[in-house]
C-alpha positions as CSV (number, residue, x, y, z in Angstrom):
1,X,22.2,1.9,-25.4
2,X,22.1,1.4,-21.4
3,X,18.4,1.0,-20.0
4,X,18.0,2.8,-16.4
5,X,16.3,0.2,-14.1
6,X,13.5,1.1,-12.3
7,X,14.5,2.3,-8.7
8,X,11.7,1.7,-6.1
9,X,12.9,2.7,-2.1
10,X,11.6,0.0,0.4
11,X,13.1,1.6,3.1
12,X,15.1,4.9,4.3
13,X,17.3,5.8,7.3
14,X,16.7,9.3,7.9
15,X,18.3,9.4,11.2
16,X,21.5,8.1,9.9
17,X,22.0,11.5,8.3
18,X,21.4,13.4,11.9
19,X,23.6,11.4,13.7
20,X,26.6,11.0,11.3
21,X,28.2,13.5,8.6
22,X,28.3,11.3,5.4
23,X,31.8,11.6,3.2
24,X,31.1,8.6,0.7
25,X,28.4,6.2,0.0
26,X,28.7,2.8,-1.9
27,X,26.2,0.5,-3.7
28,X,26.2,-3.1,-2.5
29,X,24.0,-6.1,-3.4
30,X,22.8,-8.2,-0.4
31,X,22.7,-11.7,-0.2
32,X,19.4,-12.6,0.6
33,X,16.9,-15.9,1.3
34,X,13.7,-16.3,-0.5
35,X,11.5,-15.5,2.6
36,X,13.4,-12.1,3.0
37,X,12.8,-11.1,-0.3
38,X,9.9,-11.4,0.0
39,X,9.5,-9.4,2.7
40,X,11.1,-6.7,1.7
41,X,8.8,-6.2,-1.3
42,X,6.5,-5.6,1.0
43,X,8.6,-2.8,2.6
44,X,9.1,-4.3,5.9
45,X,12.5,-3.8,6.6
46,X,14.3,-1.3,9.7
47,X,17.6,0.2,9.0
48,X,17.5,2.2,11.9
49,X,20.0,0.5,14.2
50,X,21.6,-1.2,11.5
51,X,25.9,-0.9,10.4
52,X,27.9,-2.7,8.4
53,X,31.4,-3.9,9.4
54,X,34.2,-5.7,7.4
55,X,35.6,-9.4,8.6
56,X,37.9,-11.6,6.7
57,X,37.8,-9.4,4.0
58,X,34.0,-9.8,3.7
59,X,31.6,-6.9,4.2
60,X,28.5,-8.3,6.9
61,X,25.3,-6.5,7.5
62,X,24.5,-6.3,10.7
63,X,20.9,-5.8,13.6
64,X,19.0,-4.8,10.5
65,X,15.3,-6.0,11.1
66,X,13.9,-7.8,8.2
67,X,10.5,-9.2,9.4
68,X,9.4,-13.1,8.7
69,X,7.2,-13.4,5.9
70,X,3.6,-14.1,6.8
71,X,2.4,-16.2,4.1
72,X,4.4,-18.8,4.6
73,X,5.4,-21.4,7.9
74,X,7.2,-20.5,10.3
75,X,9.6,-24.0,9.5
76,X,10.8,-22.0,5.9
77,X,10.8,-18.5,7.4
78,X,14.4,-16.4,8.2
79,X,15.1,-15.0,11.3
80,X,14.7,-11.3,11.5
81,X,18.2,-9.5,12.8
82,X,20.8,-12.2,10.8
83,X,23.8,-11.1,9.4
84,X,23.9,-10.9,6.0
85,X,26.7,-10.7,4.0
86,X,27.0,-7.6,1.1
87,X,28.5,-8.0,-2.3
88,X,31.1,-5.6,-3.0
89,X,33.9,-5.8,-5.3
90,X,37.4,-6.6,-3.5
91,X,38.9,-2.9,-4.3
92,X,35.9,-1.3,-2.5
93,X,36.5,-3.8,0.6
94,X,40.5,-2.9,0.5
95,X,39.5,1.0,0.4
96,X,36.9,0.4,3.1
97,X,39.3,-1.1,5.5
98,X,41.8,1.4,5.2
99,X,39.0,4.4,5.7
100,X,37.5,2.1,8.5
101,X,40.5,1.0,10.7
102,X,43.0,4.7,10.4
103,X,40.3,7.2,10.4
104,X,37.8,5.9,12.8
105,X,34.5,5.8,10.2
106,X,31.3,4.0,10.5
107,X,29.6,2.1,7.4
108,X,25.6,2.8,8.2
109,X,23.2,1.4,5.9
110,X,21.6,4.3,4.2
111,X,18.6,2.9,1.9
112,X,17.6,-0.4,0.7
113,X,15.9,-0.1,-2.5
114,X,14.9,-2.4,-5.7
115,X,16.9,-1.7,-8.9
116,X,14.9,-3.9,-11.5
117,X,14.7,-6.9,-9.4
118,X,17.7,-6.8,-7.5
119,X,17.8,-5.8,-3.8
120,X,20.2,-3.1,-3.3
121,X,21.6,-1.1,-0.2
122,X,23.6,2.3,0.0
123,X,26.0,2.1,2.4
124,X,27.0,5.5,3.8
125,X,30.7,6.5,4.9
126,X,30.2,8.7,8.2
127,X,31.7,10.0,10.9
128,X,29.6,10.9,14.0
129,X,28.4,14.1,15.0
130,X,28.7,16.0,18.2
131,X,25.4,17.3,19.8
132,X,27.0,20.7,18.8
133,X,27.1,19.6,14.8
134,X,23.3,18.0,15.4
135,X,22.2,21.5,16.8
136,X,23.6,23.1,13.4
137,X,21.9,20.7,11.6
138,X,18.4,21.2,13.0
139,X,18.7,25.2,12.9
140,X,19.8,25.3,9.6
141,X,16.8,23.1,8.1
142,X,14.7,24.9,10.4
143,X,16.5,28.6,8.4
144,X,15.6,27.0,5.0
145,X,11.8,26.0,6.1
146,X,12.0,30.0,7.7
147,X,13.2,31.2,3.9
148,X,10.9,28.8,2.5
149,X,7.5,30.3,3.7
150,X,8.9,34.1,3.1
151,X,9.0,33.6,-0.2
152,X,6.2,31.2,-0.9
153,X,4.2,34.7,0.8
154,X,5.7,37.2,-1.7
């Protein structure tokens, strides 16, 4: 019998869902240094301007903010916006490059998280939004939160 791994979130990119519709998301390991780990036990990781992009038929990570570990020197420490390079399996990266180069899509980091003790990322398929699509999207959470408190009254 399979044993679920523990799944703690380090770190979320909620505006990634208001500036891009999400088709597909993928799970991808990252490769990491010892330092940035580290760090990102501690949580202190930004997605927020982060993407992913494919090159050489390797997927990078790219401009996400991983801060230096403080307990340590500064001579062992990482530096903070690196690329880092995700493991996926060579079928995903052939699919990926198809979706990425005909249809115009962006890979945006979508969560980092800990499964057990490995550092994981979701990586989220997406096309962007128009400010006409974001105006949907903040009046119909703001309709839910309206049917929400009418009912939570009755």
């Amino acid at each position: 019998m399979i044993e679920k791994l523990p799944v703690k979130i380090v770190s979320d990119n909620r505006q990634a869902r208001y500036l891009y519709e999400i088709l597909e998301t993928y799970e991808a390991g990252i490769e990491l240094t010892g330092t940035e780990v580290k760090s990102i036990r501690m949580g202190k990781v930004n997605l927020r301007d982060g993407y992913a992009l494919i090159r050489n038929g390797e997927a990078w990570l790219s401009n996400v903010h991983i801060s230096p570990y403080e307990i340590s020197g500064k001579y062992f420490n990482h530096e903070p916006r690196r690329n880092r390079k995700l493991l996926l399996h060579k079928k995903e990266i052939n699919k990926l490059i198809g979706l990425l180069e005909q249809q115009g899509l962006t890979l945006i980091p979508l969560k980092m998280y800990l499964k057990g003790h490995w550092v994981k990322i979701s990586l989220g398929l997406g096309r962007g939004k128009k400010l006409h699509d974001k105006r949907e999207t903040v009046k119909r959470r703001e309709d839910q939160r309206e049917m929400a408190r009418a009912m939570k009254r009755f």
